[in-house]
C-alpha positions in Angstrom: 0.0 0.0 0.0 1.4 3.2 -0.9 0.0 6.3 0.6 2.3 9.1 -1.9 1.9 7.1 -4.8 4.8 7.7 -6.7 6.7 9.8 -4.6 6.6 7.3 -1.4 10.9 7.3 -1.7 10.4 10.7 0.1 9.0 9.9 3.5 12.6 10.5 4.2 12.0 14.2 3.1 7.9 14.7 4.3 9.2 13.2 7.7 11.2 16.8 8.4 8.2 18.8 6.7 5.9 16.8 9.4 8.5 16.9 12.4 8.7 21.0 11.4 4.7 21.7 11.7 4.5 19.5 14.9 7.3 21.0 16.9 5.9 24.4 15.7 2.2 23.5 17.5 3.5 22.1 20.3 5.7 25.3 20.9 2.4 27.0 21.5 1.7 24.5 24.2 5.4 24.6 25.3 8.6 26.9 25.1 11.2 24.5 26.8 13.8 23.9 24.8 14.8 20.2 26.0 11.3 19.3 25.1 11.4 20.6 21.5 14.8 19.9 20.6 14.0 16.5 21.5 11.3 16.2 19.3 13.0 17.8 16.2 16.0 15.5 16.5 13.6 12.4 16.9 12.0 13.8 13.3 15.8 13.5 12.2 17.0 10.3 13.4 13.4 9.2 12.0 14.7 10.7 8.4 18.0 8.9 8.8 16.8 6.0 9.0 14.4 5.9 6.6 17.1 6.8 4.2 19.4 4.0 5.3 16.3 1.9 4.9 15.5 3.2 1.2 16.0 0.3 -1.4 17.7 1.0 -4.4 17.7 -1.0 -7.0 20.3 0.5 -9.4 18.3 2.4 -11.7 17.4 6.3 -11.1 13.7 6.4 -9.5 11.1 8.9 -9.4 9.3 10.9 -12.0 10.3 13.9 -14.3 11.3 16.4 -11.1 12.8 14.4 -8.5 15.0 11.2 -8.7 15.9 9.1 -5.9 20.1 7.7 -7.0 23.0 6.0 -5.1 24.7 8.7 -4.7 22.1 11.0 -3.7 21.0 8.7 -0.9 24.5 8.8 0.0 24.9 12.3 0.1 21.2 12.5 1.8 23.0 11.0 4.8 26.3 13.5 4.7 24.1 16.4 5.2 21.7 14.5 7.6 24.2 13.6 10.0 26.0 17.2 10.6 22.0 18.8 10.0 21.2 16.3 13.9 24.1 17.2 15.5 23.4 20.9 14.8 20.1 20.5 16.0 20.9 19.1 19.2 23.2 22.1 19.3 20.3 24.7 19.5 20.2 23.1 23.6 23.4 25.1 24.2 22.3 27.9 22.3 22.1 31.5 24.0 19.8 32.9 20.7 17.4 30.1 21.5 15.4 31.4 24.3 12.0 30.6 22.3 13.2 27.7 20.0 10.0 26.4 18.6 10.1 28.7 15.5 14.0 28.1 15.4 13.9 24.4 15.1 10.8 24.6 12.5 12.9 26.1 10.3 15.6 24.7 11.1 13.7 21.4 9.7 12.2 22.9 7.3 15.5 24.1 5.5 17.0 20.7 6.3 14.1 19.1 4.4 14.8 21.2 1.3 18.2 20.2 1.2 17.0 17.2 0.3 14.8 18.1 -2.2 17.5 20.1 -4.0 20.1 17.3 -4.3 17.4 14.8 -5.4 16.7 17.1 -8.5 17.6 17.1 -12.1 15.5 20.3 -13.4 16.8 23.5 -12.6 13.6 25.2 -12.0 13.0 22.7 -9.4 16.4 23.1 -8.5 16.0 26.6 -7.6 13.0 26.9 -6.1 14.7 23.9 -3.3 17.5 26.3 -3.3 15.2 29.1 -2.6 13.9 26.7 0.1 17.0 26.2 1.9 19.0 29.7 1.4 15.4 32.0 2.8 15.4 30.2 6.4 18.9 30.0 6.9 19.0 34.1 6.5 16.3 33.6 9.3 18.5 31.8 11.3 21.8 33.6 10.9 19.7 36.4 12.9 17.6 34.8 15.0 19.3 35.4 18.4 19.2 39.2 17.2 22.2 40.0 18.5 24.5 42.9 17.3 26.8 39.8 15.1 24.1 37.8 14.2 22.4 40.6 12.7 25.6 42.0 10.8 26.2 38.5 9.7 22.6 37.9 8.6 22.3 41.1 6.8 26.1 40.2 5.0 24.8 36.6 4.4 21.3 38.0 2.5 23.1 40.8 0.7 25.4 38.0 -0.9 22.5 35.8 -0.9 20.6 38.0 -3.1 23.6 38.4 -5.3 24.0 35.0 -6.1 20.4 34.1 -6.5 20.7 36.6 -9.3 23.2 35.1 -11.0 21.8 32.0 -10.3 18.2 32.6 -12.0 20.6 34.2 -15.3 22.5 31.1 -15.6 19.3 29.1 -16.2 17.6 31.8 -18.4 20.8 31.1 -20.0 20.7 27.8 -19.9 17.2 27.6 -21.5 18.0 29.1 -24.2 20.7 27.2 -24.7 19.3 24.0 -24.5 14.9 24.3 -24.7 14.7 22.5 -22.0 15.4 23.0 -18.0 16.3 19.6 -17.7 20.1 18.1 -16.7 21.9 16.6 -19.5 20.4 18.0 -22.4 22.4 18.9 -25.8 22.8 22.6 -26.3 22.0 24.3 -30.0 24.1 27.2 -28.7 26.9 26.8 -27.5 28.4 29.8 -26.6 25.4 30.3 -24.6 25.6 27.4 -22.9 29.0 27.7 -21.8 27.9 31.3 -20.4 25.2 30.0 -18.6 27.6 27.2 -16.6 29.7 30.2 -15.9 26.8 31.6 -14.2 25.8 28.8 -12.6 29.2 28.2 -11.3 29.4 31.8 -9.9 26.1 31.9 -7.7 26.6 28.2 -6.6 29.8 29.1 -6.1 29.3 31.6 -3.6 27.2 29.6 -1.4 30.2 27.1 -1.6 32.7 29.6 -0.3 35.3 29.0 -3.0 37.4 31.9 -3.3 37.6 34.9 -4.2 33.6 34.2 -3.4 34.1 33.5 0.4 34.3 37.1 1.9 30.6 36.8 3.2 31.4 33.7 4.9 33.9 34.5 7.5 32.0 37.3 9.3 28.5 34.7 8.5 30.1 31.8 10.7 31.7 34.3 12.8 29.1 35.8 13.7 26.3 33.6 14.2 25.7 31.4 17.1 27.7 28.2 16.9 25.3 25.6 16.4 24.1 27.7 13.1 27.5 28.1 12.1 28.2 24.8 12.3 25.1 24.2 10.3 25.8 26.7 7.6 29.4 25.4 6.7 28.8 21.4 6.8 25.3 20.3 5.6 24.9 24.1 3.6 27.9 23.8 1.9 27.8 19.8 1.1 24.6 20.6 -0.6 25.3 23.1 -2.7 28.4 21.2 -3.6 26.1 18.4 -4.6 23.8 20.3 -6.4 26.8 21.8 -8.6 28.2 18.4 -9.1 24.9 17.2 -10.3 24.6 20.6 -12.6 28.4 19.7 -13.9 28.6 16.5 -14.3 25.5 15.9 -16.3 26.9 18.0 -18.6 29.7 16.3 -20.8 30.5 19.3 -23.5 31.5 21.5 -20.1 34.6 18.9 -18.9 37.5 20.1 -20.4 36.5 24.0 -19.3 35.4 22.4 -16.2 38.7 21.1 -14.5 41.0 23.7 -15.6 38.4 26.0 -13.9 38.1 23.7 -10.9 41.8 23.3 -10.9 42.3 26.8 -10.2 39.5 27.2 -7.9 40.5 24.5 -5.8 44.5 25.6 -5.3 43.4 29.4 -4.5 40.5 28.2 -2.4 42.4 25.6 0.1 45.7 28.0 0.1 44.4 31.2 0.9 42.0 29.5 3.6 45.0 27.6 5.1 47.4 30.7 5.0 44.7 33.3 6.2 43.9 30.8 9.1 47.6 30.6 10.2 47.5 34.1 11.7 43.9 33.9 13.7 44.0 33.9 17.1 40.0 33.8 17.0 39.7 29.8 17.2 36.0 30.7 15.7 37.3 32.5 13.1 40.3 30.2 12.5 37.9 27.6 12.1 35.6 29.4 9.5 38.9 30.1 7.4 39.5 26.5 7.5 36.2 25.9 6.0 37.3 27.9 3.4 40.2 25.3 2.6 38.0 22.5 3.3 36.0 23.8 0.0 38.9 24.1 -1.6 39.6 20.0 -0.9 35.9 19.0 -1.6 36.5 20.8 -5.1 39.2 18.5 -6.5 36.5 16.5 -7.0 35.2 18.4 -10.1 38.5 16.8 -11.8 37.1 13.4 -12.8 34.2 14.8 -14.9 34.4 12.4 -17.5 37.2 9.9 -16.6 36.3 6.4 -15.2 37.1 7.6 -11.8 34.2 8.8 -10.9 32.7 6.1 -9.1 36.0 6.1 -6.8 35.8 9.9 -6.5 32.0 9.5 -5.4 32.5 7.1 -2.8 35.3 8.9 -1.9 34.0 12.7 -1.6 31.1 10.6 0.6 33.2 9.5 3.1 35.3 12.8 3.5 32.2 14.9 3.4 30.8 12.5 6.4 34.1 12.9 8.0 33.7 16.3 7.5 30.1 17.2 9.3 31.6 14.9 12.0 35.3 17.4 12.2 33.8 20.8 11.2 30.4 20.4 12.8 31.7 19.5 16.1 34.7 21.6 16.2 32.1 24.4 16.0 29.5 23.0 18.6 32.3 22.6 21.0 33.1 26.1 21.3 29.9 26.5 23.1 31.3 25.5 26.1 33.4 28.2 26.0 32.3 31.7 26.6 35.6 33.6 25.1 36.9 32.0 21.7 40.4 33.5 21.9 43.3 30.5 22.1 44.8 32.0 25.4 41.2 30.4 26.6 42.2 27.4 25.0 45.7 27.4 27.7 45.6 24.3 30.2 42.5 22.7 28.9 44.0 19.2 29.4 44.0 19.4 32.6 40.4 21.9 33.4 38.7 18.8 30.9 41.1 15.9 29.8 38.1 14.3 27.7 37.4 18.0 26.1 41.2 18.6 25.4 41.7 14.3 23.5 37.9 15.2 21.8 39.1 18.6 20.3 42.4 17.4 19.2 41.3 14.2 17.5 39.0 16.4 15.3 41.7 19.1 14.4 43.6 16.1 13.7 41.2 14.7 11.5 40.7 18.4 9.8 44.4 18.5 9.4 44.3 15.0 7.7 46.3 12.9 10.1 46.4 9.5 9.5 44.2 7.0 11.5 41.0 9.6 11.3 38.5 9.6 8.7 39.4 12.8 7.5 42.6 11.1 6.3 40.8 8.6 4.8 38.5 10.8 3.0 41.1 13.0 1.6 43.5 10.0 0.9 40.6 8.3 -1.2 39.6 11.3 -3.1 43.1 12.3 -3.9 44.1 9.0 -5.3 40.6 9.3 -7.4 41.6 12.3 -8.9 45.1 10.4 -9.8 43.9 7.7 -11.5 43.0 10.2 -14.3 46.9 9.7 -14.7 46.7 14.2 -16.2 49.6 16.5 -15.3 46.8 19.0 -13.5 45.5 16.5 -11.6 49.1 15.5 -10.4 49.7 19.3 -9.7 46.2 19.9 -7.8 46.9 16.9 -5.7 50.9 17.7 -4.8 49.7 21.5 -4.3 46.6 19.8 -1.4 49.0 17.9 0.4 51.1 21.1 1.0 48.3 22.6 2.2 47.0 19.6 4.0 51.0 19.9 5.8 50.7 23.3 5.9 47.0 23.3 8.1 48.9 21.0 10.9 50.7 24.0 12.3 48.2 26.1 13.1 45.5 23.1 14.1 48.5 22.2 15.8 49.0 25.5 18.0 46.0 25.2 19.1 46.4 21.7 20.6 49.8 23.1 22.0 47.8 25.9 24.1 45.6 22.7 25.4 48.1 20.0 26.2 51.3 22.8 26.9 50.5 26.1 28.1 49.2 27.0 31.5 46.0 28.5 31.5 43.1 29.6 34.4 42.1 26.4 36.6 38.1 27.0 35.7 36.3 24.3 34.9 34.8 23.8 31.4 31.5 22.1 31.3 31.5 19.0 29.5 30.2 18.4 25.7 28.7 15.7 24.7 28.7 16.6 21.0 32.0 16.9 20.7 33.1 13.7 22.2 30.7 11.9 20.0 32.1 13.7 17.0 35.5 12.4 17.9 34.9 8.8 18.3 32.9 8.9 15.0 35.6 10.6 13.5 38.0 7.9 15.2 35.7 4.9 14.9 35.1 5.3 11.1 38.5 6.4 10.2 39.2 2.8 11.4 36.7 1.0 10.1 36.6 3.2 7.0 36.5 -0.4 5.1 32.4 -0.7 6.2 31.7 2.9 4.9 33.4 2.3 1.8 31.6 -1.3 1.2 28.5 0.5 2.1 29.1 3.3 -0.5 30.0 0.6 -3.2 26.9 -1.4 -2.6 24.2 1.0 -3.2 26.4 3.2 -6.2 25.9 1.0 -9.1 25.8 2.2 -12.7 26.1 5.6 -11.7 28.6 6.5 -14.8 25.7 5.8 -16.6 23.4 8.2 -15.6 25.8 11.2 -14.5 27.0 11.1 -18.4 23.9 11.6 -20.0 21.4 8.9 -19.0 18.4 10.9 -18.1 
């Protein structure tokens, strides 16, 4: 019995919509925050599951707007898991003193994530987009403070821009093309090239890549940290999905497409990794390392094409699970911490010996260091983007390790201040987010082997269908 007919492969999806409306009536019973934030993460874990429990088959399904694939279960997942533990955040939140609204948008936003990796149209696309990018303005500013409010304002302004370019690109596009759907065969070509160019630009900025990434500091800066943590892992893996989708259904854009990406990815993950050297600001540290992290996640781009793009799939899975685990909980863990400066960081061994391991192992993993599953992510996806066996990809990969090196000194000062320097004998309240991130991080980094075979099992065919076959 089906009770959505054709779409019933989205309960995973209504479930948020429904979790969103229920927590937002019983917040008119109820304003405590345990109570909701209990219930909104239930919805989640709810979602979760039902993805881990969706059958595929091998074969795209759905109908013309919405296609349920391998990968995009996959990916469902990535932005899931980081989404929960942001959610659970909102507890520690100071902006959340009435968090019924907060959390129904949070799920709401959450839900259209979804939606907008799922798709192949770009009008559908967009309008997903539009679904995530208009609630997480809301929730940049929601605590109203003097820094959520610059960063909200600095986040719409940006926002606006790239919707705009966004909106061109597939006027563009149409033109190109006749049609709104993925894949098709331009009549114009010069058109259509423009119109990726576009594309490229306003997804890019919601990516962070540089030189589109100004907005981005002050956003994660500024906002409080369980939003921040939110914005820069299950934000950003979607929009990187959604331009991987756009780009890789599109065969006449490859060549133009990794020189591009080539570019973007050594300017994006060096200027992130040198800017962050000099911070002192652990928060804003951490939001320039985001920066690089896009800069990583973008190598991907370089196996349009090549028959590595099944291993490069897998492989950008498992680092961007690694990194909603690293980033997300790096972010959640400042809020036990009232001051973000790293002189507050002095000593922390001893004030919280299980903060001090937790926070290390997941700068560690950020870093890349071996043993983690961020190493195991970045070691897979590099060695995708070699087996194309081209000189740029050798160059882009020799250029990320640098950088990779070149992150451990100042992820590393920052352990040195825990582990080395004396510091204030206060107490720091314990965080359970954070020490769940870092076993995670740990846990899978060891048993990488049963992510991977999970990855492989339910990816089949999906050459196939991201060169052409819709």
């Amino acid at each position: 019995m089906t009770i959505l007919g054709n779409y019933d492969y989205l309960w995973n999806v209504f479930i948020l919509f429904i979790g969103a409306f229920v927590v937002l009536f019983t917040s008119l019973v109820t304003e405590k925050r345990a109570v909701l934030v209990t219930m909104g993460a239930a919805f989640a874990v709810v979602s979760l599951m039902l993805t881990f429990a969706q059958y595929y088959g091998g074969v795209p399904i759905g109908g013309t707007l919405i296609f349920l694939t391998g990968y995009s279960k996959l990916f469902f997942i990535a932005i899931l898991i980081p989404g929960l533990l942001s959610l659970i955040g909102i507890l520690r939140s100071p902006s959340s003193a009435k968090p019924g609204l907060m959390i129904f948008i949070f799920l709401v936003s959450l839900g259209f994530m979804l939606l907008a990796i799922s798709s192949f149209n770009l009008l559908f696309i967009f309008v997903a987009f539009e679904g995530v990018s208009i609630p997480t303005y809301v929730l940049a500013a929601y605590g109203k403070s003097e820094s959520e409010l610059e960063a909200a304002i600095k986040y719409f302004i940006i926002g606006a821009f790239s919707t705009g370019l966004i909106i061109f690109g597939i006027s563009l596009y149409y033109i190109a093309t006749g049609t709104l759907q993925l894949g098709a065969v331009p009549n114009f070509h010069s058109i259509y090239f423009l119109s990726m160019g576009l594309l490229i630009f306003g997804l890019g900025f919601k990516l962070a890549i540089f030189p589109l990434h100004g907005w981005a500091i002050d956003t994660y800066t500024g906002t409080s940290n369980s939003i921040s943590s939110y914005l820069s892992t299950s934000s950003k893996i979607m929009t990187l999905i959604v331009l991987l989708n756009v780009l890789f259904t599109s065969p006449l854009f490859f060549s133009y497409l990794k020189i591009i990406f080539a570019i973007i990815a050594i300017l994006t993950m060096t200027f992130g990794n040198v800017v962050a050297i000099s911070q002192n600001n652990v928060k804003r540290m951490l939001a320039y390392s985001s920066i690089a992290q896009a800069g990583y996640l973008s190598v991907v781009f370089l196996v349009a094409g090549t028959g590595a793009i099944n291993l490069a799939l897998i492989s950008l899975f498992m680092y961007a699970l690694a990194y909603g685990f690293m980033k997300g909980g790096s972010f959640l863990a400042l809020d036990s911490l009232g001051n973000y400066d790293i002189e507050n960081f002095s000593g922390m061994w001893k004030r919280n010996p299980a903060y001090a391991v937790s926070f290390a192992i997941l700068l560690l993993s950020l870093a890349g260091f071996p043993g983690t599953l961020g190493f195991i992510g970045k070691y897979f996806l590099f060695l995708s983007v070699l087996s194309t066996k081209t000189a740029l990809a050798f160059l882009v990969v020799i250029i990320s390790v640098i950088n990779s090196v070149a992150s451990f000194y100042y992820y590393g000062r920052v352990i040195m201040y825990m582990f080395w320097r004396k510091g204030t004998e206060e107490k720091v309240p314990n965080n359970y987010i954070l020490y769940a991130s870092a076993l995670f991080t740990v846990l899978l980094g060891v048993l990488y082997f049963v992510v991977f075979s999970y990855a492989q099992s339910i990816l089949p065919a999906i050459t196939t269908f991201l060169s052409g076959g819709l």
